[in-house]
C-alpha positions as CSV (number, residue, x, y, z in Angstrom):
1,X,-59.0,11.5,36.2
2,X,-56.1,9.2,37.0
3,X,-52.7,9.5,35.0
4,X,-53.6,6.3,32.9
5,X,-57.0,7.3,32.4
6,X,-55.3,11.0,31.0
7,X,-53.2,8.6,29.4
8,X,-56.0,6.1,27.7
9,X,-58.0,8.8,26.7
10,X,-55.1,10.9,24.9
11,X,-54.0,7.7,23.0
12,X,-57.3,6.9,22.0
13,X,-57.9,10.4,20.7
14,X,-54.9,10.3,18.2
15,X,-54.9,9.7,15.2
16,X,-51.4,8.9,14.1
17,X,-49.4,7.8,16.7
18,X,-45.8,6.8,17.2
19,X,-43.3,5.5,20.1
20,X,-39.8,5.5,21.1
21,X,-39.0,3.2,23.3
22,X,-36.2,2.2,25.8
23,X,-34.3,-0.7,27.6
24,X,-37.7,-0.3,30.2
25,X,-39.6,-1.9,27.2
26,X,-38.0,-5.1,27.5
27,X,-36.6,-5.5,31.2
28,X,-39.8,-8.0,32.3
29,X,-38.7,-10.1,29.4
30,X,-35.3,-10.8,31.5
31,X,-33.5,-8.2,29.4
32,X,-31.4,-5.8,32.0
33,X,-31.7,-2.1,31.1
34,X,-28.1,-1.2,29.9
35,X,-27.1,1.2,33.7
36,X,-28.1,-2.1,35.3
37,X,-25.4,-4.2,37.5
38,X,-24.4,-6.6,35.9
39,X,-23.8,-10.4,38.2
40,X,-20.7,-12.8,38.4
41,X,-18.0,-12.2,36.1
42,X,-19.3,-9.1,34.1
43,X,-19.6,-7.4,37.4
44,X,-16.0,-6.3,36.8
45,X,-16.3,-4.5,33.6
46,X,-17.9,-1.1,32.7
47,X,-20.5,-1.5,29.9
48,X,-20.0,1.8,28.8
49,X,-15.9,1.5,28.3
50,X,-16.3,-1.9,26.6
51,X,-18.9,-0.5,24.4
52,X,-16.6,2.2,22.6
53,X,-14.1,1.8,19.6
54,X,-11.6,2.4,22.4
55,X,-12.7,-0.8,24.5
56,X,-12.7,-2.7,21.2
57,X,-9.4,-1.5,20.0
58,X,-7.8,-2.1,23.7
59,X,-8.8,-6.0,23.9
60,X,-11.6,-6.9,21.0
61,X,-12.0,-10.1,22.6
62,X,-13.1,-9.2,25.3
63,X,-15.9,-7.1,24.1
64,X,-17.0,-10.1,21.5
65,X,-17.3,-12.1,24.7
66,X,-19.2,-9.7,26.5
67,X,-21.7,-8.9,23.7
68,X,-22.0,-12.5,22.9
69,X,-22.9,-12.8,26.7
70,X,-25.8,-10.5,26.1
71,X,-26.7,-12.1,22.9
72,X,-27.5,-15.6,24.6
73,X,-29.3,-13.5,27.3
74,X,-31.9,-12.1,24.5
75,X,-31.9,-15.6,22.2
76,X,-33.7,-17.0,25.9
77,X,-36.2,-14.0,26.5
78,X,-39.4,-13.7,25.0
79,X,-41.7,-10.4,24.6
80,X,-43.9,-9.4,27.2
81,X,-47.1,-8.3,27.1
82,X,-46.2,-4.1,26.1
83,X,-44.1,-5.7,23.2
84,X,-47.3,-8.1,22.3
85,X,-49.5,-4.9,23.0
86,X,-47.6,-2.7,20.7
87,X,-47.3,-5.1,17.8
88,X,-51.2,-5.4,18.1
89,X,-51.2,-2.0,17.1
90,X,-50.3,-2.3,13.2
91,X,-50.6,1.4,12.3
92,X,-47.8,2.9,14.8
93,X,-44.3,3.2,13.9
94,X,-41.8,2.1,16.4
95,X,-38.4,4.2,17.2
96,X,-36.6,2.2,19.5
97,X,-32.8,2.6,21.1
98,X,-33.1,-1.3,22.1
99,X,-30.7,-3.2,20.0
100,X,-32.8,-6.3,20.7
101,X,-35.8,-7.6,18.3
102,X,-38.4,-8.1,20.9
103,X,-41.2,-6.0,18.9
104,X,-40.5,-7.9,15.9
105,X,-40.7,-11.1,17.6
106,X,-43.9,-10.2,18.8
107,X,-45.1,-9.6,15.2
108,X,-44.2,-5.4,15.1
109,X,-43.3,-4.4,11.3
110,X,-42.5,-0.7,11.6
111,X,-39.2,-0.1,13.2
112,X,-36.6,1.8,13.5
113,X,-33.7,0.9,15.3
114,X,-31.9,4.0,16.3
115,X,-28.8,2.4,17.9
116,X,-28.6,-1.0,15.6
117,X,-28.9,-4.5,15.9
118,X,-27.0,-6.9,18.2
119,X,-28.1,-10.2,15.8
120,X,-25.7,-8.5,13.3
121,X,-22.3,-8.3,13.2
122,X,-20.5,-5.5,10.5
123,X,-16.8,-4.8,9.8
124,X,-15.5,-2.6,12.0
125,X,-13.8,-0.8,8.7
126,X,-17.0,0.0,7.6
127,X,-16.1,-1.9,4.1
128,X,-19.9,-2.4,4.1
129,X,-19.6,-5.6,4.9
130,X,-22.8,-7.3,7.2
131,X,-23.6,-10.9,8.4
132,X,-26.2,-12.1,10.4
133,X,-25.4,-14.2,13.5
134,X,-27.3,-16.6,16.0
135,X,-27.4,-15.1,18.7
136,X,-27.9,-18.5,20.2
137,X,-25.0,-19.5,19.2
138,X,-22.6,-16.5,18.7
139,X,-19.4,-16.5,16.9
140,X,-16.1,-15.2,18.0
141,X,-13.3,-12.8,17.2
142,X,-13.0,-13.0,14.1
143,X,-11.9,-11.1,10.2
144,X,-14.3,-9.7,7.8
145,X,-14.0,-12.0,5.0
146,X,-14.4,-9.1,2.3
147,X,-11.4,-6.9,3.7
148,X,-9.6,-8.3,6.9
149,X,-10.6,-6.2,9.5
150,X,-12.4,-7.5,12.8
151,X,-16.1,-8.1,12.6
152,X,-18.0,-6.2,15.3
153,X,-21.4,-6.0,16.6
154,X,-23.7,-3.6,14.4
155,X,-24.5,-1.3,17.1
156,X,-24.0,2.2,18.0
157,X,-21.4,2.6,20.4
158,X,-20.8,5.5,22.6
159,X,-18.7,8.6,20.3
160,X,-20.4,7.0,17.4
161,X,-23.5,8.4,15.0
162,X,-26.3,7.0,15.0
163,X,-27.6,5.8,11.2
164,X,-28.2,8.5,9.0
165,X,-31.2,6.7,7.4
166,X,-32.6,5.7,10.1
167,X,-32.6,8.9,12.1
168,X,-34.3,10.7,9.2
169,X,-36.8,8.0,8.6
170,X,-37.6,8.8,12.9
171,X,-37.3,12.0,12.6
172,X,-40.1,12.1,9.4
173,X,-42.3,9.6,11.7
174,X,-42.2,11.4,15.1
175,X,-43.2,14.3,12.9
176,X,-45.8,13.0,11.1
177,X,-47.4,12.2,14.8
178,X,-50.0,13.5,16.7
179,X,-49.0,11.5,19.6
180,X,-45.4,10.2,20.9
181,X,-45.8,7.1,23.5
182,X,-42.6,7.3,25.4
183,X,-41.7,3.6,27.0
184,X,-38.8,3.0,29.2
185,X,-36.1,5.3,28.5
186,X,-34.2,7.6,30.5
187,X,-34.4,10.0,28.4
188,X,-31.4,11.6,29.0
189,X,-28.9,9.7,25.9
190,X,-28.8,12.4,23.1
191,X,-29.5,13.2,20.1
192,X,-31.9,9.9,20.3
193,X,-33.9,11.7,23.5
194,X,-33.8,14.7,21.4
195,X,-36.8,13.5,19.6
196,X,-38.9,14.1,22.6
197,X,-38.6,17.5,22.5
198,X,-39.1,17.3,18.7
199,X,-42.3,15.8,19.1
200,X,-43.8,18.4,21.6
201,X,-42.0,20.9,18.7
202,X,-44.7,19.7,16.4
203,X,-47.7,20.0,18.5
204,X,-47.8,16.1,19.3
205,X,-48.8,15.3,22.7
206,X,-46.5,13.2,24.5
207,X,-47.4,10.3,26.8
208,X,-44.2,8.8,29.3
209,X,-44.8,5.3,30.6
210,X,-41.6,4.6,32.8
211,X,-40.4,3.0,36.0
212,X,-39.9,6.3,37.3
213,X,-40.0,9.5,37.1
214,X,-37.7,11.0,33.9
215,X,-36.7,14.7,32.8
216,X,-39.3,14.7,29.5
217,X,-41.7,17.1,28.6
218,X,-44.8,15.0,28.6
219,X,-48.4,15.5,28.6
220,X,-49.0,12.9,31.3
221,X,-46.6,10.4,32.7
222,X,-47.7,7.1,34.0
223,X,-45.3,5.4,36.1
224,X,-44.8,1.5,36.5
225,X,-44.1,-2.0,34.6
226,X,-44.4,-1.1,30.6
227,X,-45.8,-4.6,30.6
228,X,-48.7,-3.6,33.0
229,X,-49.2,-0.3,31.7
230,X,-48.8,-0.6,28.1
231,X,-51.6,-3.2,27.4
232,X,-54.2,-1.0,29.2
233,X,-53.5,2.5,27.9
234,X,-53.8,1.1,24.7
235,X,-57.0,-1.2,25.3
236,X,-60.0,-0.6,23.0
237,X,-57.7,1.4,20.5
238,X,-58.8,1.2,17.1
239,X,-56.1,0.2,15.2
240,X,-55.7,2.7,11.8
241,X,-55.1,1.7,8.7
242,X,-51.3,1.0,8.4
243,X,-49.7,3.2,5.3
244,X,-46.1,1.8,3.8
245,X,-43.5,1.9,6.2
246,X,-40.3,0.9,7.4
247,X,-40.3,-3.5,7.6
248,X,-37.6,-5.1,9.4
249,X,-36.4,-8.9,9.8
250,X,-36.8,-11.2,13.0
251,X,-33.3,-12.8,14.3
C-alpha cells in the first residue's frame, strides 16, 4: 500500500476528523510560505525582526508597509484545489497558523485561526479596539481612534501569545478527533506544533501531507503539493454531519 493509499484509507476510516494546517496549504495559490525569500525591495528585510513588537516599535512604518505588501499579495490569490477540498468537507474543524482567509473563501466555516488575521487591524494598546481593512486597498500608519495608540495588524507576532480562546477552542477540537490531517507546516513553531503531539496524546491518528519531510509523529506522511494531495486523500469521504462550531467571516 502506497503512503496516500495508507493515507485515503485512515481518513476515510475516521470518524471525526480535524486539521492544522500551515503556510504549505496556501503556497500554489501564490501565497509564499513565511521562511520563503522574499524578491525586490523586501529582499532586504528579515520577516521575523519586522514581525515583533520590537520591529514595530523601532520604525512602525515600515512594518505597515510590509504587511500591507503581503496584504495586496493575498487580496490577488485565490484557493486552490486542498482549500476547495477541505471546505467540501463540512464536518472538520480547521486549526490553521495561516493568517490569510483562503479556507473561508473557499466556503470553510469552522476555523480557528491560531496566529490571527492579517484583514484586521487592532490597537497595538490592546484597548480592544478592532477594524477591518481591505486588504486590497490597505491603510497606513495610523492612531486607534478609541485611545491614540498605533493600529497594528491583528496577528501573532513572534514573543507574543497566541489567543487564549482560540487555543482552547483547538485544543477541545484536536481532542475531540480521531484523526489530525497535518497540511503544510513545519512543524517546528511552538506551542502551535505542540498540538501534534497532543493529538497522537489522545489516541488520534495523525496524517502529514507536506512538501517535505517534517519532525512530526505521524501515522503516515505523504509528501508533495497540498493541492495535489489533498483532493485525493480525501476523495469519496463521506462528509459527517457538521455539529455547532466555531464560524468565521470572509475578508
Amino acid at each position: 500500500m502506497s503512503s496516500i493509499e495508507h493515507a485515503h484509507a485512515l481518513v476515510a476510516e475516521a470518524g471525526r476528523v480535524a486539521t492544522f494546517t500551515g503556510a504549505g496549504l496556501s503556497a500554489e495559490s501564490g501565497i509564499d510560505t513565511f521562511r520563503d525569500p522574499a524578491t525586490g525591495y523586501w529582499a532586504r528585510y528579515d520577516p521575523a525582526e519586522l514581525a515583533s513588537p520590537a520591529g514595530f516599535a523601532a520604525d512602525p512604518g515600515l512594518v505597515i508597509d510590509w504587511y500591507n505588501h503581503r496584504r495586496r499579495t493575498l487580496a490577488a490569490a485565490e484557493p486552490n484545489a486542498a482549500h476547495r477540498a477541505l471546505a467540501e468537507q463540512a464536518d472538520l474543524t480547521h486549526v490553521t497558523q495561516n493568517v490569510d482567509h483562503l479556507l473561508e473563501r473557499a466556503g470553510a466555516q469552522r476555523v480557528l485561526h491560531l496566529h490571527g488575521s492579517i484583514g484586521l487591524d487592532r490597537c497595538h494598546r490592546a484597548c480592544g479596539y478592532e477594524e477591518r481593512i481591505d486588504i486590497s486597498a490597505p491603510p497606513g500608519l495610523r492612531p486607534c481612534p478609541s485611545c491614540g495608540a498605533p493600529l497594528r495588524p491583528a496577528v501573532v507576532w513572534f514573543g507574543e501569545t497566541l489567543p487564549e480562546a482560540t487555543w482552547i477552542a483547538s485544543v477541545e477540537a484536536i481532542s475531540a478527533a480521531d484523526l489530525l490531517l497535518v497540511i503544510g507546516t513545519s512543524g517546528v513553531v511552538y506551542p502551535a506544533a505542540g498540538l501534534i503531539d497532543h493529538a497522537r496524546s489522545t489516541g488520534a491518528a495523525v496524517v502529514v501531507v507536506n512538501a517535505e519531510p517534517i519532525r512530526a509523529p505521524a501515522d503516515v506522511a505523504v509528501i508533495g503539493s497540498a493541492a495535489d494531495l489533498v483532493p485525493m486523500i480525501l476523495a469519496g469521504r463521506r462528509v459527517g454531519q457538521a455539529d455547532a462550531g466555531p464560524g468565521s467571516d470572509v475578508w
